[in-house]
N, C-alpha and C positions, 0 to 999 in steps of 0.2 A: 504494500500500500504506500509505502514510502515514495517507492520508486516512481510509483504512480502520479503522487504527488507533484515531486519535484520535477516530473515529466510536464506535469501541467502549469510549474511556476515559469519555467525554462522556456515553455510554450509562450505566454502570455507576454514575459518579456521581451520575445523575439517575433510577436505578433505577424506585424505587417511584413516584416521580413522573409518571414517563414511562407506566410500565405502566399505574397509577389513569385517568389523564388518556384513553389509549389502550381501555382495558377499557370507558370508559363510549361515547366513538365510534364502537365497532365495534358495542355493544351498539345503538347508536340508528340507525347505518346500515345494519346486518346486512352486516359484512365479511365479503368471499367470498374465494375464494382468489386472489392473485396470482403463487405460482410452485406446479406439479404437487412433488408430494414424488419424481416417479421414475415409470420405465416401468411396475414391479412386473414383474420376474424371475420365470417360473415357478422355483418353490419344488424340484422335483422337478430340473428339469436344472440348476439352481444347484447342490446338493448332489452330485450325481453327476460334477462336474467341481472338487469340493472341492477346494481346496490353501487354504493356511495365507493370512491375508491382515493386511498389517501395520497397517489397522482394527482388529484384533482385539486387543483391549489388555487386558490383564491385570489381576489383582486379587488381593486376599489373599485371607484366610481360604477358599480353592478347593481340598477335598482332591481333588478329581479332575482339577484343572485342565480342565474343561470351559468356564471362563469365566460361570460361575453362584457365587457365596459359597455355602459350607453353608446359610447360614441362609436364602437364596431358594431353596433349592432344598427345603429342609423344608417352608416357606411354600406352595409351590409342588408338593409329591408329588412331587418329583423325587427321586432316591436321590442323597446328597451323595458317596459316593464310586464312584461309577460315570460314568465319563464320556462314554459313549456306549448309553443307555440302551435308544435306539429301532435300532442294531444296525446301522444307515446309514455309519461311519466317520467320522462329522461329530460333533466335538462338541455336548452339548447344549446347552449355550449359543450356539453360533453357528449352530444348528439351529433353535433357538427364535425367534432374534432378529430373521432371514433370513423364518421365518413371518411374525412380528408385522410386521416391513413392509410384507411380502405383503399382509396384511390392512388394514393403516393405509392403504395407497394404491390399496388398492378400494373403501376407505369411500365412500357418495354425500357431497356435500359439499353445506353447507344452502344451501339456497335462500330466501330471508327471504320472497319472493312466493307457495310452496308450502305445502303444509299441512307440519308435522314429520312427518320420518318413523318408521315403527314397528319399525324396527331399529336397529343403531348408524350412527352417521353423524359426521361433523367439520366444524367451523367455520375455518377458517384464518386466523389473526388476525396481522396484520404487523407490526413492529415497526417504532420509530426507530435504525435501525444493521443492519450485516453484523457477521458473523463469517465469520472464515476456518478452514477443516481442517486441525490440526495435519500431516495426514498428505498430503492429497494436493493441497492445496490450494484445494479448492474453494470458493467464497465467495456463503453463504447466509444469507437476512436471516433476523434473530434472533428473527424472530416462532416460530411454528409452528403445528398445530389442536391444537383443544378436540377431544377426543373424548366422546361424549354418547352413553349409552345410553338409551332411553327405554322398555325393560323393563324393568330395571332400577331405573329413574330415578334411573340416578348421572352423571356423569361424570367425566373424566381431563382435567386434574391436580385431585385434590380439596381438595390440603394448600393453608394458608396461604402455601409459601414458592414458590409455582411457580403461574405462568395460562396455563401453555399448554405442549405437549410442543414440545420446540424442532426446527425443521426439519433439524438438524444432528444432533441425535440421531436423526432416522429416518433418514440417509445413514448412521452408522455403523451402523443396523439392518440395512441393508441387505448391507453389509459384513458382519454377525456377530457386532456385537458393543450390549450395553447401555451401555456406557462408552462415553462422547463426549470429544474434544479439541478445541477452537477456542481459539485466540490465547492458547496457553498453559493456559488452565484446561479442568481437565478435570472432568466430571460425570458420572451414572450416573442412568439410569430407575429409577422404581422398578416393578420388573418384578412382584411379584405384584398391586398395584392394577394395571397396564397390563393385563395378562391379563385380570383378572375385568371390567372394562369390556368390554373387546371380546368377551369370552365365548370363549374361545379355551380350547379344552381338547386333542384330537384333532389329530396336525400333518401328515395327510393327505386329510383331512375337509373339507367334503361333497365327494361323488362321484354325480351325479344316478342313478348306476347300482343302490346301496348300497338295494335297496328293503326295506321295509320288512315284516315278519312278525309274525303274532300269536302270542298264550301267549308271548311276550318279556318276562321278567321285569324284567330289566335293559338289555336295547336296547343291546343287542349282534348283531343281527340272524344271532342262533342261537335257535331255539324251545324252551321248557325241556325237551320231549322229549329233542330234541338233544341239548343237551349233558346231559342224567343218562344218555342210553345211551353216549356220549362219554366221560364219565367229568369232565364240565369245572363250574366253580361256574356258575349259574343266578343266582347274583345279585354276581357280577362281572364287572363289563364287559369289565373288562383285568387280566384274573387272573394276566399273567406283567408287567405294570408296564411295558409298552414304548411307553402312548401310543398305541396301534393297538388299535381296540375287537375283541373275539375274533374275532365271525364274521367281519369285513373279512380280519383276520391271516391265521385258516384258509386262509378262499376261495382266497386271496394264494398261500399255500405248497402248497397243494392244485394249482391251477393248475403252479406253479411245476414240481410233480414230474410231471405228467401230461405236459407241454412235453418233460421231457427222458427219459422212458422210449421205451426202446427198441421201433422197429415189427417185427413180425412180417414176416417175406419179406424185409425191407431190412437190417436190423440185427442184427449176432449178439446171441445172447439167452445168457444162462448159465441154468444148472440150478437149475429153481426160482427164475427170477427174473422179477420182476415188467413186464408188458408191453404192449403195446398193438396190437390190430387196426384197420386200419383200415378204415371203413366209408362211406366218405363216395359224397357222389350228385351227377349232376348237374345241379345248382341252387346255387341262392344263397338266403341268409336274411338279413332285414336288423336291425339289432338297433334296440327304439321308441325308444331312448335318443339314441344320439349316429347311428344310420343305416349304422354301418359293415356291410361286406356281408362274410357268413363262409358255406362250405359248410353245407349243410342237412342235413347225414350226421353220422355219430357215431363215436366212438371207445369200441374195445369194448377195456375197461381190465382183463386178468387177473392172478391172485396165484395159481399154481400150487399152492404151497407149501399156501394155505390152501383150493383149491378154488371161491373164491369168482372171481365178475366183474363189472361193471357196464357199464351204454352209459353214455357223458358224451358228448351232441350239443358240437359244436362251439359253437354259441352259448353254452350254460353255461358250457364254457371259453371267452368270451369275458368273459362275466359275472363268472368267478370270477378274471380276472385283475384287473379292478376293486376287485375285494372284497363280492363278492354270490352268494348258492348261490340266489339267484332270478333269472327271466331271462324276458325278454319280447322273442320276435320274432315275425317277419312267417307265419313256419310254425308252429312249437312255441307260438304263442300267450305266453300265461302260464304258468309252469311252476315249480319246484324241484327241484333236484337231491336224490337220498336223501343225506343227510348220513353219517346214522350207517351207512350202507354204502359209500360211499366213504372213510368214513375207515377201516372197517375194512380194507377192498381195500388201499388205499395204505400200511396199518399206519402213520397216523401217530402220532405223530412221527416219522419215516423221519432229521430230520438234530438235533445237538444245535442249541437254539433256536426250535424249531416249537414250537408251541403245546402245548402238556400236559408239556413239555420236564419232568424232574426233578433237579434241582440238590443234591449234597450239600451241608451247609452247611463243609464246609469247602473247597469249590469255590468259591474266592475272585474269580475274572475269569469264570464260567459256561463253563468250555469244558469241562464234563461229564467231567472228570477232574481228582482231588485230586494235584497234580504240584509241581517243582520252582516253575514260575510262580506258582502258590498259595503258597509260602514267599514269595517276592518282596514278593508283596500285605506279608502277615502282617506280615513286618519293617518295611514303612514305619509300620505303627501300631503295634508294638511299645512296650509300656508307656505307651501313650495312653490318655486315659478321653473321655468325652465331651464334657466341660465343653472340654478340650482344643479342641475344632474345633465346640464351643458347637451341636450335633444329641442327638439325643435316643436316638442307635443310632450304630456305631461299626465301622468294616467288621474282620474279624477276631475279632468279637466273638464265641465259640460260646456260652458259656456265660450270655448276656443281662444282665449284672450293668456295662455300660459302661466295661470294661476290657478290656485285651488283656494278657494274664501267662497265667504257665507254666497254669495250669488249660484257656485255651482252647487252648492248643499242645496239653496230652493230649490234647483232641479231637478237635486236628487230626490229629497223629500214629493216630489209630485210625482214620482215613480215608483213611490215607498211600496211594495207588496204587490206591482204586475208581475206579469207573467210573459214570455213570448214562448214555454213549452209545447211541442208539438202535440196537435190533437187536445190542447184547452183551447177555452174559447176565452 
């Protein structure tokens, strides 16, 4: 550990030195990588076994405490006081960070004998010295990659005071967090150039499933028909800001309720309650995408109440658990499901959060009711203004003027105990 140490003092003192001298070597032998940055964790069953992790290191200026500052998260179209945006239980920092890993250790890494390639890609360039993990101790040499877009044609790190994202910061990515610690010092990514290099927008995107549709204004893989009979914007992609482009969402929660309605013959049904026949055959359908094999029969999906019904083949709901209302198998060919009659069937929105969801504005945590929790919010920004937490908006804020005082409390109080839950009136 000693040696380790003094490897890092020796380092530091001979900084720019070492980096110049280093920068031009690797440029003229084309350095390739000598250690993988990580297995890359799918991203999905990472989160879904969330617990807190003491990687995850903290920051100021964070009204949410999601591990994002106000001001990257402005930067970035994230909501600064919302700390769980995308609705997953994972903060959005440590949700985002967890991605950018993901990403950064699928990059192809260059090849000096190949042509460049025509997406993003990394160089991993090595340094002289280790560092070690404040946290867990892991000990990683202090190089790390270039990341290089050449659509772009930028790459990462671009500033003067940095040549390379350092391999200890993708081990805290990987962890959840942007903040990095080795041998004492600690540093921070700068997260919105890291993003727009890697082109990262969407944080469960691509899905080979997600096909594609015309008259898509904004490529949301809803057709504007769609959503004007829907009732949903045509030229926003993520009209409720959760990072999930609509049609994917839809598909998503559409699927989600068709899963759990009650079958005809098997399951009690209540009065006027929305239900499902089953129609299935037997065969099998393969789906062209990933191959998996589902019945080739359909689910005959009723809404008593409104009279209407729909068939949804089983393949479609396979498709729409993906996040796609188009669908291509082995039987039903190429196909689409009726949107704008399934959504009418389903009456969604069916739960608070689905798509077309209505939010009062003094429904301060989104849970489609203005309640005691909503006070909770309010008082933390109580007599705050903007310049306060340095955002340009201000949660609590009703009355748009980047204050919290008694004006936006009247507001609030004339919303004391609505409601905008799905299926009240």
């Amino acid at each position: 550990m000693r040696k380790l140490r003094r490897a890092h003092q020796r380092h530091v003192r001979e900084q720019a030195k070492c980096r110049k001298k280093f920068k031009q070597r690797a440029v003229a032998a084309g350095t390739a990588a000598a250690i993988t940055l990580g297995t890359g964790v799918c991203l999905n069953q990472a989160l879904a076994a969330y617990t807190p992790d003491p990687h995850e290191l903290l920051i100021s200026q964070d009204a949410d405490s999601d591990l994002l500052a106000n001001t990257e998260e402005v930067a970035i179209g994230y909501h600064a006081f919302k700390g769980d945006q995308s609705h997953s239980g994972v903060p959005d920092g440590v949700e985002l960070a967890k991605y950018c890993a993901e990403a950064i250790n699928q990059l192809p890494v260059y090849d000096p004998c190949s042509p460049e390639p025509n997406e993003p890609y990394r160089a991993d360039l090595i340094a002289l010295g280790m560092e070690m993990c404040d946290i867990c101790g892991l000990v990683l040499n202090m190089g790390g990659p270039v990341i290089f877009n050449p659509r772009l044609g930028s790459h990462w790190p671009a500033g003067p005071g940095d040549l390379w994202l350092p391999f200890m910061s993708v081990h805290y990515m990987e962890h959840g967090s942007f903040s990095f610690s080795a041998d004492g010092f600690t540093r921070r990514v700068d997260v919105p150039q890291l993003l727009t290099v890697l082109e990262l927008e969407y944080l469960y995107e691509p899905d080979d499933h997600h096909l594609a549709v015309i008259d898509d204004s904004d490529g949301d893989l809803l057709t504007d028909g769609e959503e004007a009979t829907a009732g949903y914007d045509s030229n926003d992609l993520d009209q409720d800001n959760n990072w999930v482009r609509d049609g994917v969402e839809l598909a998503k929660q559409c699927a989600e309720v068709i899963e759990t309605l009650p079958v005809e013959g098997i399951d009690e049904i209540g009065e006027g309650e929305l239900y499902k026949e089953n129609h299935f055959q037997k065969g099998l359908e393969y789906c062209d995408i990933c191959g998996e094999a589902v019945n080739m029969g359909f689910w005959l999906v009723k809404n008593p109440t409104l009279g209407l019904s729909i068939d949804v083949h089983e393949i479609a709901c396979h498709y729409m658990g993906h996040g796609s209302f188009s669908y291509a198998g082995s039987v039903h060919n190429n196909g689409r499901i009726d949107v704008a009659t399934l959504v009418q069937v389903l009456e969604m929105p069916r739960r608070c959060g689905d798509l077309g969801t209505a939010f009062l504005a003094g429904d301060l945590n989104d849970d489609c009711q203005v309640t005691l929790t909503d006070i909770g919010e309010l008082t933390q920004h109580w007599l705050k203004d903007c310049s306060y937490f340095g955002t340009p908006y201000i949660l609590g804020d009703l009355s748009d003027d980047c204050k919290v005082n008694l004006v936006d409390f009247a507001k609030f109080a004339a919303q004391w105990l609505n409601s905008t839950l799905p299926g009240q009136d």
